[in-house]
C-alpha positions in Angstrom: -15.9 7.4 40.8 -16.6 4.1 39.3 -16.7 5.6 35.6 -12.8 7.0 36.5 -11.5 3.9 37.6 -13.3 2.2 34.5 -11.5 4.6 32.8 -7.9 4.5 34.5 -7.8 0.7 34.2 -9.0 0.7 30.0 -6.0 3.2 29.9 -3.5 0.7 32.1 -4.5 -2.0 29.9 -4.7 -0.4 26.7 -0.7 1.3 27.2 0.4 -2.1 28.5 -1.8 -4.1 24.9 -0.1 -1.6 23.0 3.4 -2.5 24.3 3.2 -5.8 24.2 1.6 -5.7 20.4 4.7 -3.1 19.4 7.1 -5.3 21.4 5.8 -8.9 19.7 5.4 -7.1 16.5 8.6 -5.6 16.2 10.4 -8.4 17.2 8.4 -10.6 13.7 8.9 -7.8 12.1 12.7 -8.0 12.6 12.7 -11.1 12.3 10.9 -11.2 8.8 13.8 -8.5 7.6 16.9 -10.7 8.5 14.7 -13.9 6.7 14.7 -11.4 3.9 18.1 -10.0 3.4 19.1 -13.6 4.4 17.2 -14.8 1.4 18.2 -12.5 -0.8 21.8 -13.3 0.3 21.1 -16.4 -0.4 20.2 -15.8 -3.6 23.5 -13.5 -4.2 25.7 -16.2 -3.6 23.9 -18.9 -5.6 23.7 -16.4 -8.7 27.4 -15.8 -8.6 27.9 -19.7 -8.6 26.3 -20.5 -11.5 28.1 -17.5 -13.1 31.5 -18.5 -12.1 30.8 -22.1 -13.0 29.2 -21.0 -16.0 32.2 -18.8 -16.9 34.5 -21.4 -15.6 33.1 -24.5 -17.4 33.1 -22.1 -20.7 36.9 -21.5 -20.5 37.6 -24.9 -19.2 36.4 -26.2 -22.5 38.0 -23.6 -24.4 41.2 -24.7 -23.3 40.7 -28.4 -23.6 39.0 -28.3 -26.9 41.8 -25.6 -28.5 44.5 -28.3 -29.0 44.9 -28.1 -32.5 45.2 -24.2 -32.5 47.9 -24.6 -30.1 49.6 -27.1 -32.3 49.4 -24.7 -34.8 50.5 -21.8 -32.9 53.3 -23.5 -31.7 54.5 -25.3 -35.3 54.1 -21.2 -36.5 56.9 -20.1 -33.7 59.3 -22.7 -34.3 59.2 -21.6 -37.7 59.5 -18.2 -36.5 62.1 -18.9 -34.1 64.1 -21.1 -37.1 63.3 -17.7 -39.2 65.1 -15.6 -36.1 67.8 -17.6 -36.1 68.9 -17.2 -39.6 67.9 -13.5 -40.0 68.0 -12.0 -36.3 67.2 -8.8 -37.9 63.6 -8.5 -36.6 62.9 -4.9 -37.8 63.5 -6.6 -41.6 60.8 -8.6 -41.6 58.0 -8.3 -43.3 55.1 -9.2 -41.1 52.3 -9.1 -43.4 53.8 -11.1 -45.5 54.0 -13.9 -42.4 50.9 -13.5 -41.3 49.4 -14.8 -44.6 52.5 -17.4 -44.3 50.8 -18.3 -40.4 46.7 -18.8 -42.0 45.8 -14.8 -40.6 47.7 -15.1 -37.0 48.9 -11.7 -36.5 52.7 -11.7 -35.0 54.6 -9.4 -32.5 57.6 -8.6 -31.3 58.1 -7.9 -27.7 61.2 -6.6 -25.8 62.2 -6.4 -22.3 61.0 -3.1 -21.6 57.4 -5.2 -22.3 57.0 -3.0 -25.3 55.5 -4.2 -28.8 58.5 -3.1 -31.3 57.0 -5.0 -34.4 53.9 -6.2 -35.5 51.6 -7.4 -38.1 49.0 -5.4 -36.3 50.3 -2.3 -36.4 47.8 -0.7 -34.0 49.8 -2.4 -31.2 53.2 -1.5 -32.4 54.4 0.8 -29.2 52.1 -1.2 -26.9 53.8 -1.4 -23.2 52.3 -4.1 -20.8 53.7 -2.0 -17.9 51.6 0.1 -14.9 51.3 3.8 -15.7 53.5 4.6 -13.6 56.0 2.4 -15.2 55.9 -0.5 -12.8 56.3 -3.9 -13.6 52.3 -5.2 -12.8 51.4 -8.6 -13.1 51.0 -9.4 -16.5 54.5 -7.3 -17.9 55.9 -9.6 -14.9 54.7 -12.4 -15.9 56.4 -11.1 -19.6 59.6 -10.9 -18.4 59.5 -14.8 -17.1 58.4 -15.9 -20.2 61.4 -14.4 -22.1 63.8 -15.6 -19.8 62.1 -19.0 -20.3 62.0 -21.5 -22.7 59.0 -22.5 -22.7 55.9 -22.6 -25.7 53.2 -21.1 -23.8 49.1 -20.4 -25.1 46.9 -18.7 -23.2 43.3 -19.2 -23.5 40.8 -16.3 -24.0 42.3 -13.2 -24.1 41.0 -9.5 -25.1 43.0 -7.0 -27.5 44.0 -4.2 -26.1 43.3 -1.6 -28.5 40.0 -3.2 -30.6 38.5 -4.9 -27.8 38.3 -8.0 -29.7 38.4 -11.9 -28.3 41.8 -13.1 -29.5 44.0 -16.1 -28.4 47.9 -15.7 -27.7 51.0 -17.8 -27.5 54.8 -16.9 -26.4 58.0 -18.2 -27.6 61.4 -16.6 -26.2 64.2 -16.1 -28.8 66.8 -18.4 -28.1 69.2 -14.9 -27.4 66.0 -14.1 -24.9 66.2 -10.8 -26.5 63.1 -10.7 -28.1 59.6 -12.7 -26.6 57.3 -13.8 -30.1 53.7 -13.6 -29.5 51.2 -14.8 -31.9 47.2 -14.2 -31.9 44.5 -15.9 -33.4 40.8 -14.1 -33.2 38.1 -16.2 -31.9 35.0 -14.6 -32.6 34.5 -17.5 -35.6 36.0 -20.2 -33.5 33.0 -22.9 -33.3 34.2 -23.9 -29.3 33.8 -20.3 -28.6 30.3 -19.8 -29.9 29.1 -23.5 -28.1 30.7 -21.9 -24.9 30.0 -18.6 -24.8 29.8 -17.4 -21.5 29.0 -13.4 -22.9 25.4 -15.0 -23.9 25.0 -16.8 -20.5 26.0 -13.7 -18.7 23.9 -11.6 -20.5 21.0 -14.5 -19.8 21.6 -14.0 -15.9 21.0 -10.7 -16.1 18.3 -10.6 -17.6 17.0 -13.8 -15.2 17.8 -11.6 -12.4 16.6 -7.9 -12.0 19.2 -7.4 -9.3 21.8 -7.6 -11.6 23.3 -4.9 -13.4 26.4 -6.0 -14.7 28.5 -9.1 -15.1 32.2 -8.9 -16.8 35.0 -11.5 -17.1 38.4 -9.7 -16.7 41.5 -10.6 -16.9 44.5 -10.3 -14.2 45.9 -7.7 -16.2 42.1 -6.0 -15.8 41.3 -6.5 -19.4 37.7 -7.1 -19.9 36.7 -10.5 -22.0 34.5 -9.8 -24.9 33.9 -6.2 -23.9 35.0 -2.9 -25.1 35.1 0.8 -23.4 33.4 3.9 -25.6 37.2 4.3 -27.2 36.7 1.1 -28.8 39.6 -0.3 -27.1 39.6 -3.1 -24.2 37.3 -2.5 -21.3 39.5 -2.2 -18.8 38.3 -1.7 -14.9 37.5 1.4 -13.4 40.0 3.6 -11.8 38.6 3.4 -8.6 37.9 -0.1 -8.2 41.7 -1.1 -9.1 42.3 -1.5 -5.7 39.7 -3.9 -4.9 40.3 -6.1 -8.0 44.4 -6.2 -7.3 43.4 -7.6 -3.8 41.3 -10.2 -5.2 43.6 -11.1 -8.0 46.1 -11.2 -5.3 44.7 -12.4 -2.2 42.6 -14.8 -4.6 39.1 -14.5 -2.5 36.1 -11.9 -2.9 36.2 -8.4 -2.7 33.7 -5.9 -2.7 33.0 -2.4 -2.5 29.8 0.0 -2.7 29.2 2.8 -5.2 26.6 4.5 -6.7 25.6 4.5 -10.4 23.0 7.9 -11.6 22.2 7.8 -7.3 21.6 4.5 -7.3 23.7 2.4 -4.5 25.3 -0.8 -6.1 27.7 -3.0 -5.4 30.8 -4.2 -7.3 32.1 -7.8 -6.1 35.3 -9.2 -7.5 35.2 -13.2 -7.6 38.2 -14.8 -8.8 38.8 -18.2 -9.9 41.5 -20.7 -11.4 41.2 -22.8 -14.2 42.8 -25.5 -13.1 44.9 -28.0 -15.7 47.8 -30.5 -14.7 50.3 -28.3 -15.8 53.5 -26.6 -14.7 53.0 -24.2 -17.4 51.9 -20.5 -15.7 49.2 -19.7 -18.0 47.8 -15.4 -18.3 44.8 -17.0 -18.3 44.7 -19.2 -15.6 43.1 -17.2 -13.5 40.3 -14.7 -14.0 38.3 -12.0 -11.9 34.0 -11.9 -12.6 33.1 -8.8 -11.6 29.5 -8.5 -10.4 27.5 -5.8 -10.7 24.0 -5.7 -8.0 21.9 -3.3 -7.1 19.3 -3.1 -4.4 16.2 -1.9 -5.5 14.7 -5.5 -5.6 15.5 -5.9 -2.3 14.3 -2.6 -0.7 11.3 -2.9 -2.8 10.7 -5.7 -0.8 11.6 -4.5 2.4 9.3 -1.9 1.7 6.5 -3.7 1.4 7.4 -6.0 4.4 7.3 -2.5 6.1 4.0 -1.6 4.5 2.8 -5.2 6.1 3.8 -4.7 9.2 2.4 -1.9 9.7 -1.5 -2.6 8.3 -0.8 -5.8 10.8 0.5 -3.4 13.4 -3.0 -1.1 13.4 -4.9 -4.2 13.3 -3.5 -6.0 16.1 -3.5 -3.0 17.8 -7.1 -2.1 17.4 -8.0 -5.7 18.3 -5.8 -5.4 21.6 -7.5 -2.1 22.3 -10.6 -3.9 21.5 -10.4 -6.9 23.6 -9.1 -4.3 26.0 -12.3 -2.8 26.7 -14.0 -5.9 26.9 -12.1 -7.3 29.5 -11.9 -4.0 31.0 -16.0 -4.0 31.0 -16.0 -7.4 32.5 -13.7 -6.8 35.3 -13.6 -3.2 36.1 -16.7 -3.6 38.1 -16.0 -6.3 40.4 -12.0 -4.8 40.8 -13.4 -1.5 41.7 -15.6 -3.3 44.5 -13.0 -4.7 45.6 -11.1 -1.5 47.0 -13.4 1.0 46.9 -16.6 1.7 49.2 -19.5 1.5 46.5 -21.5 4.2 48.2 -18.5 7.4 48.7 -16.2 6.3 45.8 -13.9 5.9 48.7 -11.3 3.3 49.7 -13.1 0.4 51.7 -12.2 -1.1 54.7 -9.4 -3.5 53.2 -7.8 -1.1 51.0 -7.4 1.1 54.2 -6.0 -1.6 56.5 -3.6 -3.0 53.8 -2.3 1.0 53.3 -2.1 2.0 56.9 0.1 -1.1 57.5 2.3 -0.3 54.3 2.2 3.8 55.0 3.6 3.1 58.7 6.3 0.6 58.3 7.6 2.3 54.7 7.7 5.7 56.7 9.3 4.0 59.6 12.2 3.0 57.7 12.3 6.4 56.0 12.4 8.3 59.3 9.1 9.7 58.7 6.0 10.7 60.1 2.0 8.6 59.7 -0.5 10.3 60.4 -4.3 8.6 60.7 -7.4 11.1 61.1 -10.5 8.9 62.5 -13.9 10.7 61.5 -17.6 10.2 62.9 -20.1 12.0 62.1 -22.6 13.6 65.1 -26.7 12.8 65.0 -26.2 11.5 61.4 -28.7 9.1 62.5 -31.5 11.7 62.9 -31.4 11.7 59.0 -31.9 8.0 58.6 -34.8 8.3 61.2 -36.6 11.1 59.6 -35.9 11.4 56.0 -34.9 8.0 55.1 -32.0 6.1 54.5 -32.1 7.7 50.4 -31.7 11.0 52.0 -28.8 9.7 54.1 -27.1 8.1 51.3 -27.1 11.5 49.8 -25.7 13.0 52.8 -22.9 10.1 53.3 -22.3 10.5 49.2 -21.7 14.2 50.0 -19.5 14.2 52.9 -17.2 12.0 50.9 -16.7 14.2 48.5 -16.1 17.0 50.1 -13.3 14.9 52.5 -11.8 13.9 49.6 -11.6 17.9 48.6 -9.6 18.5 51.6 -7.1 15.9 50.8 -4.9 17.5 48.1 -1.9 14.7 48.2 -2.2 11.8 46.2 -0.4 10.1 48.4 -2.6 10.1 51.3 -5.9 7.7 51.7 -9.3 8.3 52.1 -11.5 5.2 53.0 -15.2 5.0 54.5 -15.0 2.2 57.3 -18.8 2.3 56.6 -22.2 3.9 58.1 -21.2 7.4 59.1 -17.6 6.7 60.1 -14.6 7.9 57.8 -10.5 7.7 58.1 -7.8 9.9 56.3 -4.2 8.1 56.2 -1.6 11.5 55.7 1.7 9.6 54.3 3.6 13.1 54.6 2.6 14.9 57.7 5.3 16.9 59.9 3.8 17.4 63.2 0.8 17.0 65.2 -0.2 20.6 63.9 -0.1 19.9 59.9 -2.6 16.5 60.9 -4.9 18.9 63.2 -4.9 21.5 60.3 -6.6 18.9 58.0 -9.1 18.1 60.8 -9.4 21.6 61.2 -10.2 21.9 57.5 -12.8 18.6 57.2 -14.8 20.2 60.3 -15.5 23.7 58.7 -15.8 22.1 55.2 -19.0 19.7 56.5 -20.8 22.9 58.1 -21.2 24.3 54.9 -25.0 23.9 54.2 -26.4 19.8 52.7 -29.6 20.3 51.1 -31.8 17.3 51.0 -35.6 18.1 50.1 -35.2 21.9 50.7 -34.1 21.9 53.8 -30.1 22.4 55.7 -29.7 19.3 57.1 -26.8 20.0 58.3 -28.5 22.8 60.4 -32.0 21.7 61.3 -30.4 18.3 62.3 -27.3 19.8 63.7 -24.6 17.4 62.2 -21.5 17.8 62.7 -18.1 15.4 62.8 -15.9 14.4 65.6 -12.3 13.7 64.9 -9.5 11.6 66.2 -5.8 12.2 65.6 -2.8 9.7 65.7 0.8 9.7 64.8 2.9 7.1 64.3 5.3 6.7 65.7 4.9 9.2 68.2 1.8 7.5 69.7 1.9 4.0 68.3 4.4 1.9 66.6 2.3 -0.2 64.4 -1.0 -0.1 62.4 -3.2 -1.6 65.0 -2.3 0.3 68.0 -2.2 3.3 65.4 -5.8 2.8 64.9 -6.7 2.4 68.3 -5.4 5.2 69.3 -6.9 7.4 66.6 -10.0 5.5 67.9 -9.5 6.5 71.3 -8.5 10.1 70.4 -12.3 10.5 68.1 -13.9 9.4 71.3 -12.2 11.7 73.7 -13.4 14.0 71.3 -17.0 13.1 71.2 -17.1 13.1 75.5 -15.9 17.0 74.9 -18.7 17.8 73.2 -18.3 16.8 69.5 -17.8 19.0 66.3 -14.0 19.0 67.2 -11.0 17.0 66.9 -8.7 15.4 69.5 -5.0 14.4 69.7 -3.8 11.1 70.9 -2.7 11.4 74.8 -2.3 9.0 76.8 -3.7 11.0 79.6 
């Protein structure tokens, strides 16, 4: 009995160690995720910082340091415009001829359909800035306002469309606002580019951080900067993104949207920003969109091994827990199980059974139920003491309590030994009168069954039987006290009648 209770409480403690050790070490280990992707955030947003101050900061100082190409560019179209005026006749010109005239600036005619009529470039000749569909987008919209202007306006960086190359533009309306005169210069040679050239420092991010797999500048109009597609035209942004990168160009703050690249989850984030001069002038390239390319796998490499961490330090601190489970469970399993139990039967002891009966009877009392007590004594136990020693009649008592506890099938019901020879069953579920005699019933036939102690039938040669007392509550007794008296009284009524027999409560 002692080894089973050792056992039940190591058991109790270990389930409730193991909870506690999950509980604790999920928690941290939650805990250490969040720090992690929090991090790693972290780290996202100051990455795109120093791009878009990087990128910014490059054009900023492209536009600052340009001035003398925008003199030239706009001396070129007052000449042009002066040229317009005495020969309106733009399809007559002859624009290579100009274009040495203008040191290599290539020069193009554009209607109001948005349309490239004429050029020096003659790639671009049949060029429309409009949507696919034929809409007016922002950049064939911001076309039309320039050739109802009358303004000189240069744009900073800018991308051709159909060779991908960096070029810088400028627009003059006709004076007729029939005809909007665009001139671009390539930049590739440009000595302010090549000090500022935020390609190189994107390329250096990426290659700073692993999590990044892509950084472009585009512009409004979704041209790339300094990128081309496979066509060897402008880089222009994906078909599915569009979306996205209108709402950021329009709503002017961060977009984002997953994908996936070969399987791979990434995640595309549009981050515009303004470069801001003290100017009423609306420049194209005022405002641009850095598209940010990151993928995951840094991360959830990490967060894999925070898992594989967590876990070694789960087993551990569970197999300590478990450990200083037994310990504690050697230490005190001894002196618990003295506490309640009767060190000789295994049985309840006198405290447990006093604390139960009181709980049993008023818990069935409110339920409406029936507590019944059994009272036992055994008859001439003391013969065996007196003849074969108080060993032999440990044996016996050891015996007897085992087989008691046989006839006891609920687990809800108590067995206890009060001490020496004198025993009490608490039934928590009894009907009647009859189901608490049939247990009695039961106890008395199950203790004739032959004892042998040093070859003999003790229970024979010494004729020992047991006498039993029977009490319900609350037919005979309304609390644990007079519950037990009355059991008492009932076990010696049954003694006075000749003993090996049990005896109801009646108060007669």
């Amino acid at each position: 009995m002692h080894r089973g209770f050792k056992t039940k409480l190591m058991m109790i403690m270990g389930f409730f160690s193991i909870v506690l050790t999950l509980s604790v070490s999920l928690v941290n280990q939650h805990r250490w995720k969040d720090n992690l992707i929090t991090s790693y955030m972290r780290e996202v947003s100051l990455v795109e910082d120093i791009i878009v101050n990087a990128v910014s900061d490059a054009d900023k100082a492209f536009q600052m340091l340009d001035s003398d190409i925008e003199k030239k560019m706009r001396d070129y179209s007052d000449r042009l415009l002066k040229k317009y005026r005495e020969n309106p006749n733009v399809e007559s010109w002859d624009y290579q001829a100009l274009k040495n005239e203008l040191d290599g600036m290539d020069i193009y005619i554009i209607d109001d359909t948005q349309t490239i009529l004429y050029s020096s470039f003659t790639k671009d000749i049949g060029l429309n800035f409009r949507e696919k569909d034929g809409t007016l987008g922002p950049f064939a919209q911001l076309l039309r306002e320039r050739l109802k202007g009358n303004q000189f306006v240069a744009d900073g960086l800018d991308q051709e469309t159909n060779t991908g190359k960096l070029k810088k533009y400028s627009y003059v309306p006709t004076h007729d606002h029939k005809y909007l005169i665009e001139l671009g210069l390539y930049q590739e040679n440009n000595p302010i580019f090549k000090s500022f050239n935020f390609l190189e420092i994107s390329s250096k991010l990426k290659e700073k951080y692993s999590y990044i797999n892509d950084i472009t500048v585009y512009t409004t109009s979704g041209k790339a900067i300094g990128k081309s597609g496979e066509d060897g035209k402008s880089l222009l942004v994906a078909d599915e993104n569009r979306p996205i990168f209108n709402k950021a160009v329009h709503d002017k703050i961060v977009q984002k949207v997953k994908r996936t690249i070969h399987g791979d989850p990434v995640t595309y984030r549009y981050v515009p920003y303004i470069v801001q001069f003290e100017t009423d002038v609306a420049k194209h390239t005022d405002q641009r969109i850095i598209e940010i390319v990151y993928n995951e796998k840094d991360l959830k490499n990490k967060l894999k091994q925070n898992n594989q961490i967590f876990l070694l330090q789960l087993f551990a601190t569970i197999a300590c827990a478990l450990m200083i489970s037994y310990i504690i469970t050697r230490l005190v399993a001894r002196p618990m199980y003295l506490a309640s139990h009767d060190l000789l039967t295994g049985l309840s002891n006198r405290a447990v059974f006093e604390n139960s009966l009181m709980s049993s009877v008023e818990k069935n009392k409110k339920k409406g139920r029936k507590t019944g007590l059994l009272h036992i004594d055994l008859d001439n136990f003391k013969k065996i003491n007196d003849t074969l020693g108080h060993e032999a009649g440990d044996y016996f008592l050891k015996e007897v309590g085992r087989r008691i506890r046989s006839v006891v099938n609920d687990p809800n019901d108590i067995t206890a030994r009060l001490g020496g020879d004198e025993f009490v069953i608490i039934l928590n579920h009894v009907m009647d009168e009859n189901a608490a005699s049939k247990v009695a019933l039961q106890i008395i036939q199950e203790l004739k069954r032959p004892i042998e102690i040093k070859g003999a039938d003790v229970v024979k040669e010494y004729n020992i039987t047991a006498s039993i007392g029977i009490a319900l509550a609350p037919d005979h007794a309304q609390d644990s006290d007079e519950l037990y008296n009355c059991a008492d009284q009932a076990l010696y009524h049954a003694k006075r009648t000749g003993k090996n027999t049990f005896s109801v409560y009646n108060k007669a």
